[in-house]
Structures are given as structure tokens and as C-alpha cells.
C-alpha positions as CSV (number, residue, x, y, z in Angstrom):
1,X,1.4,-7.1,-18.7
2,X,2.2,-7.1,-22.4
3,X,4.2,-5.1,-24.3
4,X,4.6,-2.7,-27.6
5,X,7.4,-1.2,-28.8
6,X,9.0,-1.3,-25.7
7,X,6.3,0.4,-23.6
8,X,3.8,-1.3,-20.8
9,X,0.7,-1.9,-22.0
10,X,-2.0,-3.0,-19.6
11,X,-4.6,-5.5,-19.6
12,X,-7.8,-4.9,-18.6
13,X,-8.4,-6.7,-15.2
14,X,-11.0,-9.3,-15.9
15,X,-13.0,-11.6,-13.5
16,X,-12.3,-15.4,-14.1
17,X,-13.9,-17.1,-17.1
18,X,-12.2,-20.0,-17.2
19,X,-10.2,-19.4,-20.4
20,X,-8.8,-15.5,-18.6
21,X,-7.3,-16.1,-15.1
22,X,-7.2,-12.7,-13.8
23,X,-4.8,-11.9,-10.9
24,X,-6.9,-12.8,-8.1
25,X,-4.5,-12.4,-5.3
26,X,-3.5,-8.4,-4.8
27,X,0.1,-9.2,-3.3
28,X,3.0,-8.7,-6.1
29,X,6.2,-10.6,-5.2
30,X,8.9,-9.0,-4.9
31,X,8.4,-5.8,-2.4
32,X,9.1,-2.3,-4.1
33,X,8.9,-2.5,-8.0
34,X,8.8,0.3,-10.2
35,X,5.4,2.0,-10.9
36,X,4.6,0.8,-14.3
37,X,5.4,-2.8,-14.2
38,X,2.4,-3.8,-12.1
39,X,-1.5,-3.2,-12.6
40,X,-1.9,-2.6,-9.1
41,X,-4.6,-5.4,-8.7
42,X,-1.7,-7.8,-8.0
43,X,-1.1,-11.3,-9.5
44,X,-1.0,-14.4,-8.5
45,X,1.1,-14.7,-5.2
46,X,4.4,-17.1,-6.1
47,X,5.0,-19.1,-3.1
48,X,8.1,-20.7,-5.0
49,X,9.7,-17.2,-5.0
50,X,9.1,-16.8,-1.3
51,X,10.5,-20.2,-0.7
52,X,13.3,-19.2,-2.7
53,X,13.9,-15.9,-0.9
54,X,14.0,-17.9,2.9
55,X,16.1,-20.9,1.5
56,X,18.8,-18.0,0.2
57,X,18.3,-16.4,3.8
58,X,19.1,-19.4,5.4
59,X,22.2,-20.5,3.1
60,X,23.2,-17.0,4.1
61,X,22.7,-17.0,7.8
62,X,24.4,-20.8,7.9
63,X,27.6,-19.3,5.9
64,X,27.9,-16.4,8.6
65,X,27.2,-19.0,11.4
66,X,24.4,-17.5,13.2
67,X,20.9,-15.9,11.8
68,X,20.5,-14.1,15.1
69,X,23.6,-11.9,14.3
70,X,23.3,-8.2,14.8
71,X,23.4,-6.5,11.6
72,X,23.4,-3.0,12.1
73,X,24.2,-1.7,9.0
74,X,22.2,1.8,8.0
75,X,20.1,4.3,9.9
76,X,17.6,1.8,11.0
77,X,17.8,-1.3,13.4
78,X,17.1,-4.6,12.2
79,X,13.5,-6.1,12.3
80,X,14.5,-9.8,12.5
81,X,17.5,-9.2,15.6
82,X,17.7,-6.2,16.7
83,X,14.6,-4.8,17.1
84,X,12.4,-5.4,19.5
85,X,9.2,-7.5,18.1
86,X,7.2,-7.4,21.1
87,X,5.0,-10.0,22.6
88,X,0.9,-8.3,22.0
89,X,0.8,-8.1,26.4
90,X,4.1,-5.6,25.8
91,X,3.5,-3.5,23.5
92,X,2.0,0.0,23.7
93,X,-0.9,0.3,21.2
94,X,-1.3,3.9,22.9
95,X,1.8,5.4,21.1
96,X,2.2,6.9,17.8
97,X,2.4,4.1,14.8
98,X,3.1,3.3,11.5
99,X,1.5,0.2,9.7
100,X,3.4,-1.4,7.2
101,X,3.1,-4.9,5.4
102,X,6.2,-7.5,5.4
103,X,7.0,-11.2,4.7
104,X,9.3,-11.6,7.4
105,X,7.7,-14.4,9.0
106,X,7.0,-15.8,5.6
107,X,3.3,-14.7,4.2
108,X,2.7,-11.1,3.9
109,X,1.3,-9.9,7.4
110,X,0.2,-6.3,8.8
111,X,3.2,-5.2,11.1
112,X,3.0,-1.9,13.3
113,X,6.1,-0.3,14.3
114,X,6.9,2.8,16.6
115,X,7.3,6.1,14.6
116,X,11.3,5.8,15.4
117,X,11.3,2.2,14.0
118,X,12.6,0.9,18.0
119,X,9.9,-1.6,18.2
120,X,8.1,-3.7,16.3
121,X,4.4,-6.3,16.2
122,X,3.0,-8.4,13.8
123,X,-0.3,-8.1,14.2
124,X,-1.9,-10.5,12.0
125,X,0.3,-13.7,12.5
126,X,-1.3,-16.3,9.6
127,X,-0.4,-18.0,6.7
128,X,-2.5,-16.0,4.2
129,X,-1.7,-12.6,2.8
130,X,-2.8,-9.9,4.6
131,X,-2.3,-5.8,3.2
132,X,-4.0,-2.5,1.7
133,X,-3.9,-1.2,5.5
134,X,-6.5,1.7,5.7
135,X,-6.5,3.3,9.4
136,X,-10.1,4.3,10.7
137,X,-9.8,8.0,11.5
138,X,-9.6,7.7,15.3
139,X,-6.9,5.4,15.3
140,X,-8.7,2.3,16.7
141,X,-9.2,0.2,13.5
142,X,-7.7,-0.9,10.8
143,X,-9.1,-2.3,7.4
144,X,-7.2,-4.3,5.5
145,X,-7.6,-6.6,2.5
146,X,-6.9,-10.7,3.5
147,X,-7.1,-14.0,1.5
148,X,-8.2,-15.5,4.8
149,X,-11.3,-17.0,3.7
150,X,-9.5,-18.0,0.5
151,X,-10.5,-15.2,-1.9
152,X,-9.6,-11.4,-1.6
153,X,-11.9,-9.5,0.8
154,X,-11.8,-6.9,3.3
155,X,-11.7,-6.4,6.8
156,X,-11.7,-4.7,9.7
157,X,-10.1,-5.2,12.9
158,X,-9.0,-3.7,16.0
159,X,-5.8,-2.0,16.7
160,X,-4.6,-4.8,18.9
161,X,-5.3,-7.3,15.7
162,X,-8.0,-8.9,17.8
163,X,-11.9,-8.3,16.9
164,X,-11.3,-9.4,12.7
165,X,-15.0,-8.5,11.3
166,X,-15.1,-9.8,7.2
167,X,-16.7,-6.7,5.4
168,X,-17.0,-7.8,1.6
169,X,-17.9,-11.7,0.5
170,X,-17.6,-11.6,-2.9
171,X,-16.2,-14.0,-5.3
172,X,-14.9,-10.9,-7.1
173,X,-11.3,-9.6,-5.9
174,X,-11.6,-6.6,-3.0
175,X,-8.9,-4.6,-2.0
176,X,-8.0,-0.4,-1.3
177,X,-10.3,0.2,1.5
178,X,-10.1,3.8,2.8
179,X,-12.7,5.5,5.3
180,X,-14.6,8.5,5.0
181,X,-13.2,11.1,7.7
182,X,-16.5,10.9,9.4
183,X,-15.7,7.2,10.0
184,X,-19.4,6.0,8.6
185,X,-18.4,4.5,4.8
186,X,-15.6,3.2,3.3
187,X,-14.5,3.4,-0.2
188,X,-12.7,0.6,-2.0
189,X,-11.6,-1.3,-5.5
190,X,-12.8,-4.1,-6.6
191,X,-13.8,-6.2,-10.4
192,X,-17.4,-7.6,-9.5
193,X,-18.7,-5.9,-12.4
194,X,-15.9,-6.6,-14.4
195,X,-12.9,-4.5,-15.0
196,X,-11.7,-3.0,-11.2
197,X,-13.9,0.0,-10.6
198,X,-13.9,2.0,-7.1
199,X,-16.9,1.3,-5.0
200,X,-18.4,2.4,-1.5
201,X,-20.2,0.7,1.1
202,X,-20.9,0.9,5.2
203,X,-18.6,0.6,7.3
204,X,-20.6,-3.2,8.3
205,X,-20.3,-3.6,3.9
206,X,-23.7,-3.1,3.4
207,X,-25.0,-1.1,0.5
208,X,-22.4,-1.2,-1.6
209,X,-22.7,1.5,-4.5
210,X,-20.8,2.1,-7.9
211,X,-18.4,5.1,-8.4
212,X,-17.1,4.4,-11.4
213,X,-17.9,3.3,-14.8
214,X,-16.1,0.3,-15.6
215,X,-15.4,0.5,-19.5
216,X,-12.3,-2.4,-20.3
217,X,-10.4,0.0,-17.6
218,X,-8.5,0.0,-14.1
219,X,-10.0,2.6,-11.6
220,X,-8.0,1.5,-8.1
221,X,-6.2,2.9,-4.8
222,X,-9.0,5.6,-3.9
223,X,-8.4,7.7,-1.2
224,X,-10.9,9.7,0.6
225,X,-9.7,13.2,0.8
226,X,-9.6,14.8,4.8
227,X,-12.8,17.1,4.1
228,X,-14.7,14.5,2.7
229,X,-15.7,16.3,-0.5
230,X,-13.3,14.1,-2.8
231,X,-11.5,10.7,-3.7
232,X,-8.5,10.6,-5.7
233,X,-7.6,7.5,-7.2
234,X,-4.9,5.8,-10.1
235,X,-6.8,5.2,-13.3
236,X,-5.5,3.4,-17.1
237,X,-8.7,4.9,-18.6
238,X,-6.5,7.3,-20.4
239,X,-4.0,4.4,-21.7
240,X,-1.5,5.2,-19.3
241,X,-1.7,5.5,-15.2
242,X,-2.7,8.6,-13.9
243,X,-4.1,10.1,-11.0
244,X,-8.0,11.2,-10.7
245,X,-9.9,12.8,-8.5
246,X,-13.6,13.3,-8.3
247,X,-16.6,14.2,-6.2
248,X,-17.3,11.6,-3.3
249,X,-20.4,10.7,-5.0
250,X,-18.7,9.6,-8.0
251,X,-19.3,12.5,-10.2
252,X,-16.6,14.7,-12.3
253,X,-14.0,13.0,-12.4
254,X,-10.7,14.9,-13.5
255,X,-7.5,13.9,-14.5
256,X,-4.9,15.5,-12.5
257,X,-0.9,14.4,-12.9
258,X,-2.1,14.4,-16.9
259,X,1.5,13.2,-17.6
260,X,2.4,10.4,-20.5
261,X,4.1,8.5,-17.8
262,X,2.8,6.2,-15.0
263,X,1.6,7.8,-11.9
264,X,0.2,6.5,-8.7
265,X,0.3,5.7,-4.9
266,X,-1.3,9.0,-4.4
267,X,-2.5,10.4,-0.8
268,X,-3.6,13.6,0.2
269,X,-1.8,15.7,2.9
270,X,-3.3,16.1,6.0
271,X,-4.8,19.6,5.3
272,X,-5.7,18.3,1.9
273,X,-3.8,20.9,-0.1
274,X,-1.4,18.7,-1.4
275,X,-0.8,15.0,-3.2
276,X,1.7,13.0,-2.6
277,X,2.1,10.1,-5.3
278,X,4.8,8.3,-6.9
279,X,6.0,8.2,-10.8
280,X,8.3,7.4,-13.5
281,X,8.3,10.7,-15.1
282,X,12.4,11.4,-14.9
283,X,12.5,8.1,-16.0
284,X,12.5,5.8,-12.4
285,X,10.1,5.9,-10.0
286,X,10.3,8.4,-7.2
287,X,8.1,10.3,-4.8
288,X,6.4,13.6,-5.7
289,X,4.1,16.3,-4.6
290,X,1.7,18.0,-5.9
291,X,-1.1,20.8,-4.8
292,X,-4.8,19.3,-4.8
293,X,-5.3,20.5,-8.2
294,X,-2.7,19.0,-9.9
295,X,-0.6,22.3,-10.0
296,X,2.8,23.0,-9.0
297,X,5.0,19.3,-9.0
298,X,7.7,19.2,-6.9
299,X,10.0,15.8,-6.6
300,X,10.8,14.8,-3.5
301,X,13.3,11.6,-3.8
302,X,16.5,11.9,-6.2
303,X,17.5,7.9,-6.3
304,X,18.9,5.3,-8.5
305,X,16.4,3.0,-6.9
306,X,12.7,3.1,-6.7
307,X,10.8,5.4,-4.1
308,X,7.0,4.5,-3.6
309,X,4.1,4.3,-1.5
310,X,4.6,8.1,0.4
311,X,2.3,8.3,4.0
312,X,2.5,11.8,5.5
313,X,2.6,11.7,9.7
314,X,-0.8,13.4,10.7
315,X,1.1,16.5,12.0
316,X,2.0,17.3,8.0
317,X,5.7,17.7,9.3
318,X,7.5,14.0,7.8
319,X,6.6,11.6,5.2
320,X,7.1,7.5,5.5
321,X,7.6,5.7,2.2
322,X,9.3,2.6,0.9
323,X,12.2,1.8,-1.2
324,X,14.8,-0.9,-2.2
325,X,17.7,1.7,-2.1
326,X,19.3,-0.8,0.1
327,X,19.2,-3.6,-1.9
328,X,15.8,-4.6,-0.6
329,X,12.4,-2.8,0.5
330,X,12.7,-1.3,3.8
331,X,10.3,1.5,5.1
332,X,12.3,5.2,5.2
333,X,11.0,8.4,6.9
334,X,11.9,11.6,5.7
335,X,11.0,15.2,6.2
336,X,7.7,16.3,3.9
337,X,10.5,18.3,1.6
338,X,11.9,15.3,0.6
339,X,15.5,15.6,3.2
340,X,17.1,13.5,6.0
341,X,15.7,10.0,5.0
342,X,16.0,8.0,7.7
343,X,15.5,3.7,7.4
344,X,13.1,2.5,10.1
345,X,13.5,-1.2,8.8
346,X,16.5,-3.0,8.6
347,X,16.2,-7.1,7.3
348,X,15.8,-9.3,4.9
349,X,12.0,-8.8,4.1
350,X,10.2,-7.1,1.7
351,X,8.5,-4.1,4.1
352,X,6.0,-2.2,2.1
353,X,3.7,0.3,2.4
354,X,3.5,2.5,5.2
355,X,0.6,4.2,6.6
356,X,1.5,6.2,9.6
357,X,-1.5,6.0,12.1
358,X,-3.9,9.1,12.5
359,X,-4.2,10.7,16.1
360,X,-5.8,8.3,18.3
């Protein structure tokens, strides 16, 4: 990101050309950082910072005398001691879940957690970075972008991790998938043609199509709405971040948070009248909503710290999201108003992202 007169100014995302190394891998270091510091194509992953991060844990846990000591501090129980990070033959893949990303075993993985944060599975378990979770709308699948193959594609797989089917093969970076409602396409981000633009192909990746027009822009983060009819999506086309929506075809697109600050993360409610998304418009970044057409903004997190990546439960009623209010990212739930945040995660990892699973 460069830089004039004190504001972000973002570079195009370009594929590699040997003189331009664009940031091929999507994960940012760091967990939760506020919404305009980041093109949300990522950069390159820095191992040395996670190496950092672990050497510091294990300084601390050696000066306490034990990692394994309960740590109970907050709402939430602790991931790494307290909670209960069941063996794949013990846990319930029946119940109602949220998927999340973390580095606590070191690389980012795809975790799922019970809704009350009591339990606890990292489902994808390897040495590559794994995120962009996207739930199939019956509950049964997951898409998610990986660097398992070495460059940034996506897959699908089955709730129980098992089942891992590579969708895109593209020297080009892939990443945001999310499905249709009617479970047959899936839409998704990626720079083949250049700068990123949003895409959609089969649920098997085949016939991919173009949605957007790529001009020295970022179009990323689409999300199909729950009729089908639309895809919202985060967009620099205007010179600052802001949230789109358009026809699922690709055609009239609108700008809807039309604000001169950065706005993203966006997600529709489960009705689809209302947007959640996250922005820096009272000057940090915190969690708002927002009826479908961009009418009537209401902020829903009041923090010194920063508040992104909102997930509404299916029933409409609470809202997951994550934040470093703790000193750290962790994954909160609150209710859809914005009150009684409660911390489901509890450790010394970055958890991110939350998508809270849709009725199975």
C-alpha cells in the first residue's frame, strides 16, 4: 500500500511479471487489522512473524512454568487448554457451527467450533494456509481457498474435512468463494485477467464466466445474496473501498455505502433485507448495518479496537464477528443489535473470520 498525504492509497492488484510481485498468497499476518490497511487480496504470508509470535508464546509459557495452564480470563474458554479440541471420531458434525480460521497450530487452518464456543476441531490440519470459508447452503460442504498445491486455489470439501475436491487450477490467485442459494454455482475473486475481478463458475469449476470489468481496479469478497437475484461485493473502482451490489449476471452494478471512507466485509442477513459490513467511518473500524439498499446505517460495535468480519446465525437473531479488543483476535458473538458480546475464543492465536454454518 502506498501512501499520500497521509491517506491509503491502493495498488492495483497485478499478476506477476517478473519486475511486480503481486501478493499472491491471500493470508495477512497479523489477524484483525483495520479496514483500510489491507487490499484484501492478501500479501505475501511472513513465516518469520509467525515464528516470532510461537517463539514469544513459548518464552511466555516457560516464564509461567507450564503452557497447559488454564487461563480463563474473559467470557470465552481457551482454545489451546481449556477447550475441548476434539479428536474427528468425537465430535458432532450434526450440531450447530461456526467456521473460523486460526494459526494456532502454526499455519492458518479452517477450525469449526460449537455455537457456544465449548468445543473445538481443526479440520484442515496441514502446513499450508487454508481460509475464505464459504458454507454450501445445506450445511454439508465447505469451500475454502488453500495454497495446498502451492498457489492460491479453491476447494471444496466435506464437513468432516475429508473428501478435498480442487475447484480452480490457475496460476492466477483464487479466493472468496460463495455459493448460489440453489447450491449449483459459485461465485468468486480472482486476478487471471489482471487486476482481481469477481468471477463465477460450477460448482465442479467449470465454465468459469466474467462479472466484472477489470479496469486497473479491485472487485473482491462477493457474496451471493439469499434470493439469488444479487452479489454484493467490496470494490476501489471509486478510489476508495466501498461496497457494490449488482445483478447476479453481472449487470448494474451500484454503489451502496457511497461513503469517503473504507468499507467492506459485507454479508447479507438471512432474509436479505439487510447488510452487515465493516468500516472506518467514525474513524476505526467497527461493524455496521445497513438495509439492502444502502439506506438507513446503523453501528453496531462502539470499541477502541477493531471490529470486523460480522456472520449473522441463520435464525437472523445473533451475529459472530472478530476483533482484537482483547489484545489479540478472538471470535465474539453478540446479539444482531449490536449488545451482549460474548468471546467464544480465548488464546494466543489469531482466530478470524467467522461464518456460522447454515441449517443442515
Amino acid at each position: 500500500m502506498e501512501t499520500s498525504n497521509n491517506k491509503p492509497v491502493f495498488t492495483s492488484f497485478r499478476k506477476w511479471d517478473g519486475a511486480h510481485r503481486g501478493p499472491e498468497i491471500y493470508v495477512t499476518e497479523g489477524g484483525v487489522r483495520p479496514l483500510e490497511e489491507e487490499c484484501l487480496q492478501g500479501r505475501k504470508f511472513e513465516w518469520n512473524h509467525l515464528l516470532f509470535k510461537w517463539f514469544m508464546i513459548l518464552v511466555i509459557c516457560v516464564g509461567l512454568g507450564a503452557c497447559g495452564s488454564d487461563n480463563t480470563t474473559g467470557s470465552g474458554t481457551d482454545m489451546d487448554s481449556d477447550l475441548d479440541q476434539n479428536e474427528e471420531s468425537e465430535f458432532d458434525f450434526s450440531r450447530d457451527l461456526i467456521a473460523f480460521r486460526s494459526d494456532l497450530d502454526g499455519a492458518n487452518d479452517i477450525w469449526l467450533m460449537t455455537t457456544d464456543g465449548s468445543e473445538s476441531l481443526n479440520l484442515t490440519k496441514n502446513s499450508d494456509n487454508d481460509g475464505d470459508i464459504a458454507w454450501s447452503p445445506d450445511g454439508l460442504s465447505i469451500a475454502f481457498a488453500s495454497e495446498i498445491a502451492g498457489n492460491t486455489d479453491i476447494y471444496v470439501m466435506s464437513v468432516e474435512g475429508s473428501e478435498i475436491i480442487r475447484l480452480t487450477d490457475h496460476m492466477a490467485v483464487d479466493r472468496f468463494p460463495s455459493w448460489s442459494p440453489d447450491g449449483s454455482r459459485i461465485v468468486f475473486a480472482s486476478n487471471r485477467d489482471g487486476d482481481s475481478g469477481i468471477y463465477l463458475m460450477n460448482t465442479d469449476g467449470t465454465n468459469v464466466e466474467t462479472l466484472t470489468d477489470q479496469d486497473d481496479c479491485c472487485n473482491e469478497g462477493p457474496q451471493w445474496s439469499p434470493d439469488g437475484e444479487k452479489i454484493i461485493f467490496r470494490t476501489n473502482r471509486d478510489g476508495n473501498w466501498e461496497i457494490y451490489v449488482m445483478n447476479a449476471d453481472g449487470t448494474n452494478p451500484v454503489n451502496l455505502s457511497n461513503h469517503p471512507e473504507a468499507d467492506g466485509d459485507a454479508v447479507w442477513s438471512p432474509d436479505g433485507t439487510q447488510i452487515a459490513f465493516a468500516s472506518t467511518r467514525d474513524n476505526n473500524t467497527e461493524i455496521y448495518v445497513m438495509n439492502a439498499d444502502g439506506t438507513d446505517v446503523i453501528r453496531l460495535t462502539n470499541d477502541a479496537a477493531v471490529d470486523r468480519y460480522p456472520n449473522w446465525s441463520p435464525d437472523g437473531n445473533s451475529m459472530a464477528f472478530a476483533t482484537n479488543r482483547d489484545g489479540n483476535s478472538e471470535i465474539y458473538v453478540m446479539d444482531a443489535d449490536g449488545s451482549d458480546p460474548v468471546r467464544m475464543t480465548n488464546n494466543f492465536a489469531s482466530d478470524v473470520v467467522p461464518v456460522w454454518r447454515p441449517n443442515p
